[in-house]
Every structure is written in C-alpha cells, then in structure tokens.
ZADO-1210 file (C-alpha; in nm, 4 decimals, padded with zeros to 6 digits):
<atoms>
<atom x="-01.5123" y="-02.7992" z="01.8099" code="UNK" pos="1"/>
<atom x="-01.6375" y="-02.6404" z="01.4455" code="UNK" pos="2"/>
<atom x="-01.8239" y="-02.3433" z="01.4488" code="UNK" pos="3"/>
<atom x="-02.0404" y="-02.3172" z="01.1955" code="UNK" pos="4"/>
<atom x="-02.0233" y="-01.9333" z="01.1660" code="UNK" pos="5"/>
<atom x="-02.1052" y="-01.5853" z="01.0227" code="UNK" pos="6"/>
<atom x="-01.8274" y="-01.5164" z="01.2937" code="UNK" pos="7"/>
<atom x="-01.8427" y="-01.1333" z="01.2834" code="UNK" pos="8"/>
<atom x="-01.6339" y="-00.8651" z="01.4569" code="UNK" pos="9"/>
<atom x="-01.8563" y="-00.6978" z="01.7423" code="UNK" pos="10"/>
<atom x="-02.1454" y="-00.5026" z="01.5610" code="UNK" pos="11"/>
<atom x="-01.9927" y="-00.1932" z="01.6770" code="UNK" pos="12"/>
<atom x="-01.7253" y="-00.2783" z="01.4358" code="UNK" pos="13"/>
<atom x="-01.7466" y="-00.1069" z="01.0580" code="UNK" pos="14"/>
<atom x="-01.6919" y="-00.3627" z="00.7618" code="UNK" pos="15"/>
<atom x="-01.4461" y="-00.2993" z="00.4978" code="UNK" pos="16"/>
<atom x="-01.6666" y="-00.6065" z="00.3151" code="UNK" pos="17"/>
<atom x="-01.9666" y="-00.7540" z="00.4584" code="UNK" pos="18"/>
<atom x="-02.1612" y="-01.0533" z="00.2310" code="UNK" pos="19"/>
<atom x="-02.4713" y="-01.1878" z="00.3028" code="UNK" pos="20"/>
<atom x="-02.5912" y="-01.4784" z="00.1317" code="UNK" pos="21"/>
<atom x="-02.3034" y="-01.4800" z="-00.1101" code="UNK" pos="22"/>
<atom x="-02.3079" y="-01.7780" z="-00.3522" code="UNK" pos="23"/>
<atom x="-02.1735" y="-01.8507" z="-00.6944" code="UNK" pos="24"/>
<atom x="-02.2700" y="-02.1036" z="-01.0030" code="UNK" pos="25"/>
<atom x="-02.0666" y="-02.2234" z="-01.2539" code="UNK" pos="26"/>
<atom x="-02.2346" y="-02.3821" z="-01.5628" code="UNK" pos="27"/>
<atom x="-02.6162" y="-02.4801" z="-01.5735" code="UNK" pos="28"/>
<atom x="-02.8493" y="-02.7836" z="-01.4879" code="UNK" pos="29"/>
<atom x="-02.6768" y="-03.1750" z="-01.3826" code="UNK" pos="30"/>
<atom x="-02.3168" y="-02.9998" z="-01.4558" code="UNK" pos="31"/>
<atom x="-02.3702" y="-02.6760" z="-01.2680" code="UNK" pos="32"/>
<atom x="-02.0796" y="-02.6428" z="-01.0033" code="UNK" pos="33"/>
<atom x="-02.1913" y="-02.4436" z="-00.6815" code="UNK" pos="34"/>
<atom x="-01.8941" y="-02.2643" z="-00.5845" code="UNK" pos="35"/>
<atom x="-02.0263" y="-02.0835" z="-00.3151" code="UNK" pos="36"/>
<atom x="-02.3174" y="-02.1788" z="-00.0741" code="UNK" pos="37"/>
<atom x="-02.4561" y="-01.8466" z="00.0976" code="UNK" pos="38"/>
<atom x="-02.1425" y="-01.7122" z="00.2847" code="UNK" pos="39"/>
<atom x="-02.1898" y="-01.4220" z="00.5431" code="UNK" pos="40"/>
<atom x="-01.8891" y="-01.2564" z="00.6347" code="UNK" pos="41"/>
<atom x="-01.7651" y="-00.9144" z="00.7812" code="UNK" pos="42"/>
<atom x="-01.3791" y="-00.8195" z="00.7344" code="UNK" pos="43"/>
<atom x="-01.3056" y="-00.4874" z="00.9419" code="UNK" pos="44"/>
<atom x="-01.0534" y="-00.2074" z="00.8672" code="UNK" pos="45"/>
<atom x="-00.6495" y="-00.2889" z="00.9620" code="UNK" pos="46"/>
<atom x="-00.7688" y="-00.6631" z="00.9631" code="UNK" pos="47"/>
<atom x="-00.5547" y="-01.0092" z="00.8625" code="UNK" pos="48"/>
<atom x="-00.8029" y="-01.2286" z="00.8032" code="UNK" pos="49"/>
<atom x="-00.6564" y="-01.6453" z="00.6333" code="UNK" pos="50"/>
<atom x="-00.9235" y="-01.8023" z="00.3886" code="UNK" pos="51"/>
<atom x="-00.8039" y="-02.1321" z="00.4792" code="UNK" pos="52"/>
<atom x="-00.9321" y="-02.4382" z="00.2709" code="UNK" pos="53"/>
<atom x="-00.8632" y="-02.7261" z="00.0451" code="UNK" pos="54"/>
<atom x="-00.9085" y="-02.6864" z="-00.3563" code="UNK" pos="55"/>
<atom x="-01.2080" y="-02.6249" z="-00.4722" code="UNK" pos="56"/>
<atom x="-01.3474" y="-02.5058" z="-00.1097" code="UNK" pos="57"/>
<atom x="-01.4285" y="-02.1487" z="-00.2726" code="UNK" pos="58"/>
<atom x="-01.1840" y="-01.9342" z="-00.1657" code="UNK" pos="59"/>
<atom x="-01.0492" y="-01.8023" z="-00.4937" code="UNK" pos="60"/>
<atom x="-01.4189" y="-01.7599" z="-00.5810" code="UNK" pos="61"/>
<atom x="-01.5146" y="-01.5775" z="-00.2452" code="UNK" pos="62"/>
<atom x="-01.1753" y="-01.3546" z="-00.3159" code="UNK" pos="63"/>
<atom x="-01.2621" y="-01.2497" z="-00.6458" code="UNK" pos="64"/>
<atom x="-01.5934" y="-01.1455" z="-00.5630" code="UNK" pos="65"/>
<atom x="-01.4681" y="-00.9462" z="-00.2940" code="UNK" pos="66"/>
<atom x="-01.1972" y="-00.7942" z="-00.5625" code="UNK" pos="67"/>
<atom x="-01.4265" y="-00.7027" z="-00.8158" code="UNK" pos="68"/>
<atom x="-01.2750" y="-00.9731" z="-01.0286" code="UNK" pos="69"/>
<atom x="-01.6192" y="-01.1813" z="-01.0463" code="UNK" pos="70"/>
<atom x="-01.9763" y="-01.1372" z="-00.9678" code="UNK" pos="71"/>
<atom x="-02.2346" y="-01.3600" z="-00.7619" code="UNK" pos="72"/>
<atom x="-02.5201" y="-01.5599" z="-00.8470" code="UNK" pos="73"/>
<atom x="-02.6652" y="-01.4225" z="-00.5440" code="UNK" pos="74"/>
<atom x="-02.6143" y="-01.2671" z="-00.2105" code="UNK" pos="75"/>
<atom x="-02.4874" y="-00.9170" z="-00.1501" code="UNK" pos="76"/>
<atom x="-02.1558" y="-00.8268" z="-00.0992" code="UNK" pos="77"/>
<atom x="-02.0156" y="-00.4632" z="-00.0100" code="UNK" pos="78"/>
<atom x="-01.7464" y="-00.2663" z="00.0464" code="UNK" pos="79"/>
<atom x="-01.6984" y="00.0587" z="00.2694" code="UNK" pos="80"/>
<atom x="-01.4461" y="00.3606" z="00.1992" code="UNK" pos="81"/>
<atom x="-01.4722" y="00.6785" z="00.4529" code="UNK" pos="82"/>
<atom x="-01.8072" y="00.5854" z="00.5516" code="UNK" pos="83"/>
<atom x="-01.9652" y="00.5315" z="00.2384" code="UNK" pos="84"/>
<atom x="-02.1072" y="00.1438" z="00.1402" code="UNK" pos="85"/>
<atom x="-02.0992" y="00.0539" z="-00.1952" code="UNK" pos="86"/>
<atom x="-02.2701" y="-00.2542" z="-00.3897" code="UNK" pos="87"/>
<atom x="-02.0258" y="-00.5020" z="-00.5071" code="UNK" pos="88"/>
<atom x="-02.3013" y="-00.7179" z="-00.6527" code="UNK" pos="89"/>
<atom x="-02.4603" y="-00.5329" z="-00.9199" code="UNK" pos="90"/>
<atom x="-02.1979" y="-00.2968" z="-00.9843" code="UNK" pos="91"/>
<atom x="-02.1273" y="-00.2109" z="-01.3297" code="UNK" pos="92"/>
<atom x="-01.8079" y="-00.3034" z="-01.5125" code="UNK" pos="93"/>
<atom x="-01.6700" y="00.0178" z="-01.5288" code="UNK" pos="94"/>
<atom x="-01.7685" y="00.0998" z="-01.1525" code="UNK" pos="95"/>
<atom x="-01.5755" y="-00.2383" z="-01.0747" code="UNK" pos="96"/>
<atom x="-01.2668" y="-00.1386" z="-01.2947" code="UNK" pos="97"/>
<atom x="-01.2427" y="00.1645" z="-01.0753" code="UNK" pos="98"/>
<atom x="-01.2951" y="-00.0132" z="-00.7700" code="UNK" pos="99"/>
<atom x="-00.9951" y="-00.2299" z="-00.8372" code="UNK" pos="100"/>
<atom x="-00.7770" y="00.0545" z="-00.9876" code="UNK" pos="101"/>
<atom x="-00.8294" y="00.2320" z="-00.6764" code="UNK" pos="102"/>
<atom x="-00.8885" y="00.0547" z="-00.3433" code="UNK" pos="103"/>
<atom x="-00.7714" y="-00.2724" z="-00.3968" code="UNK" pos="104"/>
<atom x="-00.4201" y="-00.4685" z="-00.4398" code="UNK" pos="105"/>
<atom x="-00.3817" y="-00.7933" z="-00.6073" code="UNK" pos="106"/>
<atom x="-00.0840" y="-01.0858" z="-00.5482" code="UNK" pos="107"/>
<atom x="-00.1525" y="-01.4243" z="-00.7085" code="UNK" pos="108"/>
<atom x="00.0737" y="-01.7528" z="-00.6883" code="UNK" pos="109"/>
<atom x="00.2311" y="-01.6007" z="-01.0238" code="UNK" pos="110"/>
<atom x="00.3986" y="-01.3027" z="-01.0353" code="UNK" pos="111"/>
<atom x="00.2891" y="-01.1786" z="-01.3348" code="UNK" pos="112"/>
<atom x="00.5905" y="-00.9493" z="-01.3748" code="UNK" pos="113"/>
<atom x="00.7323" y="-00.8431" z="-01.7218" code="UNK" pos="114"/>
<atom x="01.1066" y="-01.0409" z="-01.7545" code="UNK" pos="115"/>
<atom x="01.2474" y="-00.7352" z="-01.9228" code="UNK" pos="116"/>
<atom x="01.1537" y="-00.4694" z="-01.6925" code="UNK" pos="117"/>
<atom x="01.3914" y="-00.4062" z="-01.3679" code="UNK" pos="118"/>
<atom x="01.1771" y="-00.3999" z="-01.0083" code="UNK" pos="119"/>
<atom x="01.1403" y="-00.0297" z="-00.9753" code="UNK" pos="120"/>
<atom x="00.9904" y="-00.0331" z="-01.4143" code="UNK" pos="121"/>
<atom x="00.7544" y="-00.3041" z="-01.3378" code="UNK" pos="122"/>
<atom x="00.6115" y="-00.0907" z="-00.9953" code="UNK" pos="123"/>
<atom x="00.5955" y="00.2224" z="-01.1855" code="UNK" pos="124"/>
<atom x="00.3383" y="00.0414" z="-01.4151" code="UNK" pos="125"/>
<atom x="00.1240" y="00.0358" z="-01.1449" code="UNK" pos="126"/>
<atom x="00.2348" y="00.4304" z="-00.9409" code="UNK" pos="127"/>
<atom x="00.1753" y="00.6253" z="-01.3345" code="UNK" pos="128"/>
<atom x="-00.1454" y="00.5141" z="-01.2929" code="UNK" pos="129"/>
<atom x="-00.2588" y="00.5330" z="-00.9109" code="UNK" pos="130"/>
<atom x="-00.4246" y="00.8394" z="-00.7595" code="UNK" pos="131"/>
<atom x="-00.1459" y="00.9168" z="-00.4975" code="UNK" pos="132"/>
<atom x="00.1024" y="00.6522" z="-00.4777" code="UNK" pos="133"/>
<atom x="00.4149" y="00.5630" z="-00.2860" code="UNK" pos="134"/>
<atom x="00.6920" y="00.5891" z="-00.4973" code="UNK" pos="135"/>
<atom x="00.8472" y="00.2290" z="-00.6820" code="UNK" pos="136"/>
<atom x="01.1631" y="00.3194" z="-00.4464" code="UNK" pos="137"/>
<atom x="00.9428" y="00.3394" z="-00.1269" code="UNK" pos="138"/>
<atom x="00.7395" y="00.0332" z="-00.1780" code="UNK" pos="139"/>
<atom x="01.0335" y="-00.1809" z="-00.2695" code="UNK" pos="140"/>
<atom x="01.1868" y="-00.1007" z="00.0147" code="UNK" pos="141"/>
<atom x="00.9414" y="-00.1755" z="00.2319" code="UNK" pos="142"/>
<atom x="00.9477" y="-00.5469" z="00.1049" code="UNK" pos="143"/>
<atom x="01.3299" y="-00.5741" z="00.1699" code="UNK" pos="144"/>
<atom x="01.4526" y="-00.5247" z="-00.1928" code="UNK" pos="145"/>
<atom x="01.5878" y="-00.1700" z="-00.2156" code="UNK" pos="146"/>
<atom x="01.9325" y="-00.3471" z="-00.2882" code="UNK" pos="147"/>
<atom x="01.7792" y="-00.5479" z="-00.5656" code="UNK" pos="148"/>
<atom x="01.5445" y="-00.2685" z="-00.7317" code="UNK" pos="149"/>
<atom x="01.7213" y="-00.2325" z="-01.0364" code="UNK" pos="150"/>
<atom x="01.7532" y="-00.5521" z="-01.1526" code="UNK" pos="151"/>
<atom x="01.5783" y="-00.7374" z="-01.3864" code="UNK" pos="152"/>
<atom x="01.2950" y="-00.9144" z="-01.3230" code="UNK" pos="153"/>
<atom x="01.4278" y="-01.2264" z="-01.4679" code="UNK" pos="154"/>
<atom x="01.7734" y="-01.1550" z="-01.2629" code="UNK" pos="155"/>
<atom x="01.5428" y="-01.1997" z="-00.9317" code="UNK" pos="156"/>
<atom x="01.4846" y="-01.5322" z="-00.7151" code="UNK" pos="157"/>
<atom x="01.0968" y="-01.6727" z="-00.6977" code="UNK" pos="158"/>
<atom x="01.0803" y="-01.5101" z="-00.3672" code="UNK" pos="159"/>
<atom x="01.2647" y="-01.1733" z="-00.4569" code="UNK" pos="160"/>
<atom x="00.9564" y="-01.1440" z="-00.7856" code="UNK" pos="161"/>
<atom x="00.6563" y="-01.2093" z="-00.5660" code="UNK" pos="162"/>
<atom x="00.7311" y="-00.9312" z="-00.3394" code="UNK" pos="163"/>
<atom x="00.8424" y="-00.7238" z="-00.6084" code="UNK" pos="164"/>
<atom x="00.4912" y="-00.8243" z="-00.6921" code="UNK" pos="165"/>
<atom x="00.3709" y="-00.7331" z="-00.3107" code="UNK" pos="166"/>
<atom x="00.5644" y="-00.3920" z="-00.3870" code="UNK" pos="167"/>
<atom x="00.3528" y="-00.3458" z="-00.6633" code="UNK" pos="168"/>
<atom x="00.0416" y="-00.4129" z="-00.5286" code="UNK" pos="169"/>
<atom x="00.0771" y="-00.1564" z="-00.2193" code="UNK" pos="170"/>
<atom x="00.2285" y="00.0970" z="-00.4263" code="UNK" pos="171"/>
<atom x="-00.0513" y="00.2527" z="-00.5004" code="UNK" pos="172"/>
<atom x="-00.1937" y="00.2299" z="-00.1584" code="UNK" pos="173"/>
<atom x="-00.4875" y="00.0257" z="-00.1777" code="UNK" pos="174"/>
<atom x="-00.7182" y="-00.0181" z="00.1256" code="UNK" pos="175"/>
<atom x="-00.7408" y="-00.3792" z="00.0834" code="UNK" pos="176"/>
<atom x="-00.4775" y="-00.6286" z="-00.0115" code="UNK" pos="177"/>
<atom x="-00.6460" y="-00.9889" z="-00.1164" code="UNK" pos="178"/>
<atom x="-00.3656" y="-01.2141" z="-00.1723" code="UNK" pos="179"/>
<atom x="-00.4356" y="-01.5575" z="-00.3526" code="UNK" pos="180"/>
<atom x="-00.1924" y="-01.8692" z="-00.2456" code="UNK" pos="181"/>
<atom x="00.1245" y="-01.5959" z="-00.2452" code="UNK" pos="182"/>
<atom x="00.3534" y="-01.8644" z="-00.1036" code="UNK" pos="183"/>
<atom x="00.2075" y="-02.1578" z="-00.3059" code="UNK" pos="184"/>
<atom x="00.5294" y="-02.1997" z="-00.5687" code="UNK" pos="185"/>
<atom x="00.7430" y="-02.1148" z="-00.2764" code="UNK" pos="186"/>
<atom x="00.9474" y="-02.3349" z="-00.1065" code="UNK" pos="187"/>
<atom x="00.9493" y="-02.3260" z="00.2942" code="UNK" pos="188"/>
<atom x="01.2313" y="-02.0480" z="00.4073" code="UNK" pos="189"/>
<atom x="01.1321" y="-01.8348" z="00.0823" code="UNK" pos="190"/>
<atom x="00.7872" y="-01.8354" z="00.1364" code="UNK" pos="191"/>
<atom x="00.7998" y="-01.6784" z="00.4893" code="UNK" pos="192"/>
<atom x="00.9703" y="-01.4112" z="00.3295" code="UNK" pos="193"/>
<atom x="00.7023" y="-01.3553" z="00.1830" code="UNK" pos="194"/>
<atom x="00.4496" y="-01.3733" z="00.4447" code="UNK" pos="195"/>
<atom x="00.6948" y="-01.1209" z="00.6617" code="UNK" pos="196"/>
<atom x="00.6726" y="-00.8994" z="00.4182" code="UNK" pos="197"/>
<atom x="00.2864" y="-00.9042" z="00.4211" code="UNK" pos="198"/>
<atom x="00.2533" y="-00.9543" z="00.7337" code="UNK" pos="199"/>
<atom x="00.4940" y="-00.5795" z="00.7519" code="UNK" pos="200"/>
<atom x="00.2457" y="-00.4480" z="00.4942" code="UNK" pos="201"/>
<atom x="-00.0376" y="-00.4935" z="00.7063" code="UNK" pos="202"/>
<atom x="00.1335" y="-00.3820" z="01.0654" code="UNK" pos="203"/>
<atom x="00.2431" y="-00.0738" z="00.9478" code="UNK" pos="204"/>
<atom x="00.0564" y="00.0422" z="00.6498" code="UNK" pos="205"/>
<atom x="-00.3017" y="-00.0919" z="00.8544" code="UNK" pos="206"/>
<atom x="-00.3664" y="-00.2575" z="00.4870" code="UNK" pos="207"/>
<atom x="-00.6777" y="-00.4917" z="00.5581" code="UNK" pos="208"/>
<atom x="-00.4731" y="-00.7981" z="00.4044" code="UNK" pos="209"/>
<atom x="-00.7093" y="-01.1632" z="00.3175" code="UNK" pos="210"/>
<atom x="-00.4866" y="-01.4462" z="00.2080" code="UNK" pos="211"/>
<atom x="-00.6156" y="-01.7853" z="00.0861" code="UNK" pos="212"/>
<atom x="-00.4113" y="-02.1026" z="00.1455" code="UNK" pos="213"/>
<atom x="-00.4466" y="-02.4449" z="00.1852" code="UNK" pos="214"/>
<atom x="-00.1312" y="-02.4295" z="00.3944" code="UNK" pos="215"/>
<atom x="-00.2507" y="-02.4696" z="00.7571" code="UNK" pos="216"/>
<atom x="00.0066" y="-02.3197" z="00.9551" code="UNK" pos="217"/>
<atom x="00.0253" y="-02.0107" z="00.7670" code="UNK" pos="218"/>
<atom x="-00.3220" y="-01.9625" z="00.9593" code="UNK" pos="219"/>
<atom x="-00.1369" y="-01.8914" z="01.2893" code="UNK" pos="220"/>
<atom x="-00.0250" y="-01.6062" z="01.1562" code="UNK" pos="221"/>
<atom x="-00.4029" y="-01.4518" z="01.1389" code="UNK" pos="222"/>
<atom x="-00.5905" y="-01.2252" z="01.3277" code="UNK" pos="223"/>
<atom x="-00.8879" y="-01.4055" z="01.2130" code="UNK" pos="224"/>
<atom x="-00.9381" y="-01.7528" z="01.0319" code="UNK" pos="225"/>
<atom x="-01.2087" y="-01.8865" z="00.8140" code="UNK" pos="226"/>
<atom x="-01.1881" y="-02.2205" z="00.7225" code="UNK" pos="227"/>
<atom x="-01.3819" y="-02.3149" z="00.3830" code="UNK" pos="228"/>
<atom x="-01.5162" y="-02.6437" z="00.2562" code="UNK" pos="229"/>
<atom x="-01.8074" y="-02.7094" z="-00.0163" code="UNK" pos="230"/>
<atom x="-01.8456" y="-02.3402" z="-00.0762" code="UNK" pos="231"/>
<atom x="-01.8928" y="-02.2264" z="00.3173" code="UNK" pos="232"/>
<atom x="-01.7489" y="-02.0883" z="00.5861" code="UNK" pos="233"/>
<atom x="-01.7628" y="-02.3905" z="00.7999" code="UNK" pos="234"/>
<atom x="-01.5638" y="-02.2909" z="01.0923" code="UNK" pos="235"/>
<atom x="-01.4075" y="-01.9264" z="01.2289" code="UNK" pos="236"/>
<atom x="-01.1383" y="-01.8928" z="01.4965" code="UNK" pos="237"/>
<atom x="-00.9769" y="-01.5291" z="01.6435" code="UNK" pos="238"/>
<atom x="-00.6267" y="-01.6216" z="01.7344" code="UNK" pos="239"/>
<atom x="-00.5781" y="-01.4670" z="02.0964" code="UNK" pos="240"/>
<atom x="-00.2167" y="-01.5263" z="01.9979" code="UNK" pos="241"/>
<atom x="-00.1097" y="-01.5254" z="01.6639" code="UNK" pos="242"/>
<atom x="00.2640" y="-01.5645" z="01.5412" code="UNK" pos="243"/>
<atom x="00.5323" y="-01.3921" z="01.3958" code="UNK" pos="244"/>
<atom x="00.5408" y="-01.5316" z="01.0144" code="UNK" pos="245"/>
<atom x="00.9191" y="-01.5495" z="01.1032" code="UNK" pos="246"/>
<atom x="00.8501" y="-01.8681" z="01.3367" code="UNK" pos="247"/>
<atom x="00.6328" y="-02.0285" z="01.1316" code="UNK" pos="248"/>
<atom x="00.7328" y="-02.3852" z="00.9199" code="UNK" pos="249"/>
<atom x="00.5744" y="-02.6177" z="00.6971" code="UNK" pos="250"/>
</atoms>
C-alpha cells in the first residue's frame, strides 16, 4: 500500500530539518523542469533516513537544499542546532557557506580526493579548517583505514577513497551527514563497506545521516524511508526491523 505522506516523527519529536512546501524549478516557461513538487518532511536528531528513488525523482535536488548547496523556488526549509531554527530558504550566501563549513558533511558518488595527497593530508584539509575536529588519525580509523592512512590517495581501492572521503566528511564533526549515491561506482562487496562504515558513523557518533539511492535494498538498512518520484515524497515506511548493512546484497 503507498502512503502518500508528510510521514513525520511524533510532534513531540524536534527536527534537525523540517520543509514545508519545498519545490524547485529549473529553467522558465514550456522547458521549465519542476524538480520538486511541495515536499514536507521532518528528519529528527541521531536519525538514518534513505531518499530512495529513480533518476530524476528529486533527491539530489531535495539533498542540496537541505545542504545549503541550492535554494528553492518555494517552500520553507529549516534546520535546528541546540534549540535554535534557522531559515534555509532565504539565507544569504555567506550564512549558507557557514552553515555547510560547520554543521554539515558531504560524500558524493566521486570522491573528490586530491591523487597526490596521502589519507590523513587530504582529511586535514578539512580538520585546519573545522571549529573542533577529530583528528585525520581518529576519523580514519573509525572508517577501518588506520592501516592505510598514509598512503596515497591514488595507492587506495574505490572503496578504500570513498571512506577516506566518509573520514573526511565526519572529521570535523558535522551534525548532519547527507550522502549522495556513496555506493553508486561501487561494486556489490565494496559498496557495503561503505555503507558499514556509515552506518558506524551514525550508531556511534548519533550523526543524523540521509543517503539517496536508487538501490532498493540499501533501504533496509534505514530507520526511515522516503521513496521519491516526479519531485514528491510519494510513499514513507519506518522499518520496525532494519538490517545490518553487512547482510545486505544487490
């Protein structure tokens, strides 16, 4: 059965983001593409929440709103930090290059690492410029490559580079991770890797971790799921039992 839902925690829950009405146009007049269609959501604190969805269903556009990577057409979308709500929409530039500096933690299907920098150099881009970070040697461990920190980024595997990438993006201890297809140039075994070491981020760090894929199984490893077509949340599911990324296959 499909749920067409604002599926919400319970009210008594705070939201880390909360839209209302969130939608998004590309491009003007007969060629204007609506990415989003009025999406209400609420994500609380500690949460893993799976965008799941086909291309072009809006979930790297609903993502990078929420990041402070994009801005709606219109809607509201906010974000709370120690009991204080700020405006996403309508923030200024430099208000939203804070607001990713500081609270939030990017991983994208490419790593986006620098070939000639080891693990721990390409980390410590990131932990010279956070607030109070964990150090490059701490957050690399925590993603299973302590052996492999001083290597070269070109020396590492596809999998060992994205979660040298995950390493990076915790480092500075962001209270949201948003994680766009992180498995999608992954094969199978590597990718749950991956997704274990996420998954670890978000267990014992209480990161509030979103990841987008079109891969449907990677859903059962959820708290939450939203499922996304033609720009809306179309249907939302709580997993009473969700599963160890370990045990998952695709």
């Amino acid at each position: 059965m499909t749920t067409h839902a604002t599926t919400s925690p319970p009210e008594a829950e705070p939201c880390v983001f909360r839209a209302q009405g969130l939608s998004k146009v590309y491009g003007e007049g007969p060629a204007a593409v609506h990415a989003l269609r009025g999406v209400d959501l609420c994500i609380v604190p500690g949460e893993f929440v799976v965008l799941l969805g086909a291309s072009g269903s809006g979930k790297s556009t609903l993502l990078n709103i929420l990041g402070g990577l994009d801005s709606a057409t219109s809607g509201t979308a906010q974000w709370t930090h120690q009991g204080r709500t700020h405006e996403l929409t309508g923030a200024s530039d430099a208000e939203l290059t804070r607001y990713r500096r500081e609270h939030v933690g990017f991983v994208f299907q490419f790593y986006n690492l620098i070939p000639s920098l080891t693990a721990r150099e390409n980390v410590s881009l990131v932990t010279d410029l956070a607030h109070e970070p964990m150090t490059p040697e701490v957050s690399l461990a925590l993603v299973g490559l302590a052996d492999r920190m001083d290597h070269f980024a070109a020396q590492l595997s596809g999998g060992e580079q994205q979660r040298v990438a995950i390493a990076r993006a915790i480092a500075k201890r962001p209270q949201v991770l948003l994680c766009d297809e992180p498995t999608g140039a992954l094969d199978c075994a590597t990718g749950i890797v991956v997704l274990q070491a996420i998954e670890k981020v978000n267990r014992e760090l209480g990161t509030t971790t979103l990841v987008i894929t079109h891969n449907a199984p990677i859903a059962d490893m959820a708290d939450r799921v939203m499922r996304m077509a033609d720009g809306r949340i179309v249907e939302t599911r709580v997993n009473a039992h969700k599963v160890a990324a370990a045990t998952l296959h695709w």
